[in-house]
VOPALO-236534 format. One line per 4 residues: their letters; for each residue x, y, z of N, C-alpha, C. Coordinates in Angstrom, 3 decimals, padded with zeros to 6 digits. Example, Ala and Ser with C-alpha at 12.3 -4.5 7.8 and 13.67 -1.06 7.14 Angstrom:
BEGIN
as) 013.190/-005.690/007.800/012.300/-004.500/007.800/013.200/-003.300/007.800 ~ 012.850/-002.250/007.080/013.670/-001.060/007.140/012.900/000.030/007.870
END
This chain:
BEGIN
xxxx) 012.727/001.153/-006.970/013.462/002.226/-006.325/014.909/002.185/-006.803 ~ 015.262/003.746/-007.225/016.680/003.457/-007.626/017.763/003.274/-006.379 ~ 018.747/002.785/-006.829/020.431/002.672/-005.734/021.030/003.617/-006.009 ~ 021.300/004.327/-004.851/022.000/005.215/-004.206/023.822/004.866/-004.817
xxxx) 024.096/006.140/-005.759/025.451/005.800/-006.209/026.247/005.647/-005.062 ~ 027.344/004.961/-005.185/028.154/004.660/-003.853/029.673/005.565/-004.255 ~ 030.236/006.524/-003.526/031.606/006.781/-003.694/032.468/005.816/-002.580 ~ 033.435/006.399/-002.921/034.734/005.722/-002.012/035.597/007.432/-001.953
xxxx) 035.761/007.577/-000.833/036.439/008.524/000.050/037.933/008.216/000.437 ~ 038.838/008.703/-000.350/040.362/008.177/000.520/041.067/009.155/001.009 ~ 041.390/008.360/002.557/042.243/009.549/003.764/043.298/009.268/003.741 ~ 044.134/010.439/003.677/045.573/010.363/002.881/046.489/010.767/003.780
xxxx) 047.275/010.137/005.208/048.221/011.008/005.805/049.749/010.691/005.649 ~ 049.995/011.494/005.379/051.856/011.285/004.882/051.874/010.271/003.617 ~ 052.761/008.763/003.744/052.499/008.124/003.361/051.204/006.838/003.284 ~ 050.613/007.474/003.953/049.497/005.940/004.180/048.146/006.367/003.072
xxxx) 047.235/005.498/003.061/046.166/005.719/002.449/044.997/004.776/003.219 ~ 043.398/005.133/003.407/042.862/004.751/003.532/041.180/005.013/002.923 ~ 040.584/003.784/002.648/039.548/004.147/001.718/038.221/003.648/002.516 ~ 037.381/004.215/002.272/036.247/004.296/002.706/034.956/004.344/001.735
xxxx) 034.310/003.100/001.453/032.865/003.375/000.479/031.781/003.126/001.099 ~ 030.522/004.285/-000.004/029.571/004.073/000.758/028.776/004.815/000.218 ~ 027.124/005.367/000.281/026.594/006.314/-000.564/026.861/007.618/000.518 ~ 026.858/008.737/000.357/026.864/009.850/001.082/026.434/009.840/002.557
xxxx) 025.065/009.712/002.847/024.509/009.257/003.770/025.296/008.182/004.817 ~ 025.169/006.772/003.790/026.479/006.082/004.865/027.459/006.758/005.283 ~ 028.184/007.287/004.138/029.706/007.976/005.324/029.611/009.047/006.168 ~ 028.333/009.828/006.147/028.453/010.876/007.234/028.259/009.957/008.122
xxxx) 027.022/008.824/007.998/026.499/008.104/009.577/027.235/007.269/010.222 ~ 028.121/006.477/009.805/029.055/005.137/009.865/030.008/005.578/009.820 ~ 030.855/006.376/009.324/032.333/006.445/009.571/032.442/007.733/009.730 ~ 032.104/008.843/009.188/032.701/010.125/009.184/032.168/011.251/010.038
xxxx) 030.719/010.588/011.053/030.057/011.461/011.668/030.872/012.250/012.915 ~ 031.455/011.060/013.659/032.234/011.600/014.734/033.793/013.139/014.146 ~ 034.486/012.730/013.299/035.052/013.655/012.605/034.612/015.096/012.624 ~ 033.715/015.257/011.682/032.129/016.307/011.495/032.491/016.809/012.966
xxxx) 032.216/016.056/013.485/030.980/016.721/014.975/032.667/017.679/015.844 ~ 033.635/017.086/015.622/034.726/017.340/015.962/035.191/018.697/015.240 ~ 035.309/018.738/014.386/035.410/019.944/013.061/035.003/020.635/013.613 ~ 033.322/020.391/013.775/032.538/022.117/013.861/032.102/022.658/015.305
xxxx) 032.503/021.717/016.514/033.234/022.279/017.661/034.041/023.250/018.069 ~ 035.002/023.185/016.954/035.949/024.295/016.786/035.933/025.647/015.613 ~ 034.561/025.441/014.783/034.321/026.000/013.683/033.814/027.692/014.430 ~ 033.880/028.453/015.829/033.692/029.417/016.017/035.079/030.380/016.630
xxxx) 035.862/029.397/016.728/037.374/029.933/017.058/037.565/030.737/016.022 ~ 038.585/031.690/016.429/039.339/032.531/015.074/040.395/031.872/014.240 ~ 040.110/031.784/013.053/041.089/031.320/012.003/040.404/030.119/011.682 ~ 039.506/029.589/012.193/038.835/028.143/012.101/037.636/028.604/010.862
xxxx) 037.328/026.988/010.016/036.478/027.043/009.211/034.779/026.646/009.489 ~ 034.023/026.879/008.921/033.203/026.543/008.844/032.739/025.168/008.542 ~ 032.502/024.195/009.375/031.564/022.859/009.006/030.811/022.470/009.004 ~ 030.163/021.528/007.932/028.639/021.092/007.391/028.611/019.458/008.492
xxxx) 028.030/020.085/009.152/028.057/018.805/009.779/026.775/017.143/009.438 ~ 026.314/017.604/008.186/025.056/017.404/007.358/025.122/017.166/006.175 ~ 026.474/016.996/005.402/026.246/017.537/003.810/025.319/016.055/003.208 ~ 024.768/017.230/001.772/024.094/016.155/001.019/025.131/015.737/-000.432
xxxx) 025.720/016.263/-000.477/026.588/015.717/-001.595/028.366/014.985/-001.837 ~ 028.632/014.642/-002.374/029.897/013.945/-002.179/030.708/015.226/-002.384 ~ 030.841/016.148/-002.939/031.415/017.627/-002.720/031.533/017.583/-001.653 ~ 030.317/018.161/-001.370/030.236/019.264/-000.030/030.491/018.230/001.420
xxxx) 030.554/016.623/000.938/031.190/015.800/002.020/032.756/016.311/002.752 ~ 033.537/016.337/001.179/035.463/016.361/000.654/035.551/017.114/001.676 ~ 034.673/018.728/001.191/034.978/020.116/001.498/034.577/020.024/003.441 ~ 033.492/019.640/003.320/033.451/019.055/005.074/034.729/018.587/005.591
xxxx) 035.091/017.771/005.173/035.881/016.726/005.848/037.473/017.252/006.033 ~ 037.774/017.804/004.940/039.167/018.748/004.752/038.913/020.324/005.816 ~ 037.713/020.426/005.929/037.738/021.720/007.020/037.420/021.145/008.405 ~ 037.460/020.153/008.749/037.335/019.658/009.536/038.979/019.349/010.126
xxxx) 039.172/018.499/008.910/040.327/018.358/009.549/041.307/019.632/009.915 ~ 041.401/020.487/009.044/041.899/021.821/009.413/041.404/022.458/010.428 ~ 040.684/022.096/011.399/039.938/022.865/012.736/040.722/022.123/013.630 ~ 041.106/021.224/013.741/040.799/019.855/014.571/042.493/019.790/014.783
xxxx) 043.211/019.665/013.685/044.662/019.757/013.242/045.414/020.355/013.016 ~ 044.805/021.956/012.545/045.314/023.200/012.422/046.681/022.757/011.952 ~ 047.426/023.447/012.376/049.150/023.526/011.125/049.505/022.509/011.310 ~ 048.914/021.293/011.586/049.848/020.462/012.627/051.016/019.722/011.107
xxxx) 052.026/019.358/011.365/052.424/018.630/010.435/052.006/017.178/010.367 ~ 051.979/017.044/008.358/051.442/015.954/008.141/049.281/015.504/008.391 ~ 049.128/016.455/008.109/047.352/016.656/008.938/046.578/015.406/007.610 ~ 045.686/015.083/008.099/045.058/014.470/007.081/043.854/014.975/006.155
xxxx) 043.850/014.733/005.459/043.581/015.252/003.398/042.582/014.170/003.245 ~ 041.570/014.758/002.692/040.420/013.612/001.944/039.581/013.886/000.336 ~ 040.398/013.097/-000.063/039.906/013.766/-001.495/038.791/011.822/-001.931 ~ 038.314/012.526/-003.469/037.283/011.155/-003.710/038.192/010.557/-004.755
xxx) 037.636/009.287/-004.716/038.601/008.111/-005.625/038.120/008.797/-007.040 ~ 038.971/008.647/-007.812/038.393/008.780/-009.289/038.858/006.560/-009.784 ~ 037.689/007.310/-010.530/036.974/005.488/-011.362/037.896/005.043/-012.147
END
C-alpha cells in the first residue's frame, strides 16, 4: 500500500508563524477540523464565503482554511493566512 504524501500547512499571523504536517486527511481531522466547522457556520451570512468543510486536496484544504478564516475574522486586523510550505 502506498503512503499518503504528507504536506505541512503554515499559519501566518502578523509576525508569528506556525506549521502544521500531515497528509490531508490528518489535518482536516486533528488540527484543522474545529476551524472548518467554525468557517462554515458563518458561510450563509451576507458577504461571507463559502466552506468545504471536507476537502480532498491540499488546494482545496489552503482555499478552505483562508475562507474560513475570512468568515470567522472578517476585516479584523492582522486575521490569519494559511498558505502550504514549499520544499
Amino acid at each position: 500500500m502506498a503512503k499518503k504524501k504528507e504536506y505541512t500547512v503554515v499559519v501566518i499571523r502578523g509576525d508569528k508563524e506556525w506549521e502544521h504536517t500531515g497528509t490531508v486527511e490528518e489535518l482536516v481531522r486533528d488540527v484543522f477540523g474545529y476551524t472548518l466547522e467554525c468557517g462554515a457556520s458563518y458561510q450563509y451570512d451576507k458577504g461571507c464565503r463559502k466552506v468545504n468543510k471536507n476537502p480532498k486536496t491540499i488546494k482545496s484544504l489552503i482555499t478552505a482554511l483562508n475562507n474560513a478564516s475570512y468568515n470567522t475574522m472578517g476585516s479584523c486586523y492582522n486575521r490569519k493566512y494559511y498558505k502550504l510550505k514549499e520544499d
